[in-house]
C-alpha positions, 0 to 999 in steps of 0.5 A: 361356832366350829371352823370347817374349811372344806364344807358339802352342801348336804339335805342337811344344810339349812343355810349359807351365808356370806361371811364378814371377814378376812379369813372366813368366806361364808357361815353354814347352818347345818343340822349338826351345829354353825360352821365358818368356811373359807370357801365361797358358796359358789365354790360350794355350789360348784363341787355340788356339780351346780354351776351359779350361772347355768343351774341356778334359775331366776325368778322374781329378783330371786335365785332357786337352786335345785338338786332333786338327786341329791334332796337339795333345794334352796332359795336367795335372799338377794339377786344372784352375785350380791355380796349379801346374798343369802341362800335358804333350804326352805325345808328346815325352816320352822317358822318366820317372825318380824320383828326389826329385821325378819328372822328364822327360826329351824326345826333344830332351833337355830335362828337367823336374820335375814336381809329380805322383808318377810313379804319378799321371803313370802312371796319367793318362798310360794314362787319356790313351790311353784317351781318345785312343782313344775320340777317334779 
C-alpha cells in the first residue's frame, strides 16, 4: 500500500474506506493501486465541492453521493457519520460473494470486505439506480 496524503476523488475511485490508525485517516482503492491518506473522507468530499450534509442524499439508512459533472457516484455502506462507514463506486464493482463477510471484487481485481450484509449492498445498490435514474 503506497502513501498518498493529499488524494482527489476521480472516475477512478472505487473506494473509500475509514482507516484504523493514528497517522492514516482513510484507504483509497483506486484504479491505479491502494493508497493511505491522512485526510478524512469528508475532507475529500469537501474539496470535490460536496458538503456531507448538503449534497449528499439519504435513503434507506444509506448515503448516495453524486457528482454527474465530474462521473462521480458512490453509495455507504453505513448511515452517514459512523465511524465505519464505507463509501462505494458502484461502477467498478465486478462482482459480490458472501462468504463470512460479504466481499467485492472490481474490474482491476482489488477485493474488499464490506461491513454491510449482501442483502443491504443488494437492496442500496438497486436503491442507487433509482436515484440515478431520477437524476438523469
Amino acid at each position: 500500500m503506497q502513501e498518498y496524503n493529499h488524494y482527489r476523488i476521480s472516475p477512478n475511485t472505487m473506494a473509500l474506506v475509514p482507516a484504523r490508525h493514528p497517522y492514516y485517516k482513510s484507504i483509497v482503492f483506486d484504479l491505479e493501486g491502494t493508497y493511505l491518506s491522512i485526510q478524512t473522507l469528508d475532507m475529500m468530499f469537501t474539496e470535490l465541492g460536496l458538503h456531507v450534509d448538503k449534497s449528499i442524499k439519504i435513503v434507506n439508512e444509506s448515503s448516495y453521493l453524486i457528482k454527474e459533472d465530474a462521473d462521480i457516484y458512490a453509495f455507504s455502506t453505513k448511515t452517514k457519520g459512523e465511524p465505519d462507514c464505507m463509501w462505494i463506486f458502484p461502477k467498478h464493482v465486478k462482482s459480490l460473494r458472501e462468504q463470512t463477510f460479504p466481499r467485492l471484487t472490481f474490474k482491476n481485481g482489488e477485493r474488499l470486505k464490506i461491513n454491510c450484509t449482501k442483502e443491504q449492498y443488494i437492496r442500496w445498490y438497486k436503491d442507487f439506480i433509482c436515484i440515478m435514474k431520477l437524476e438523469v
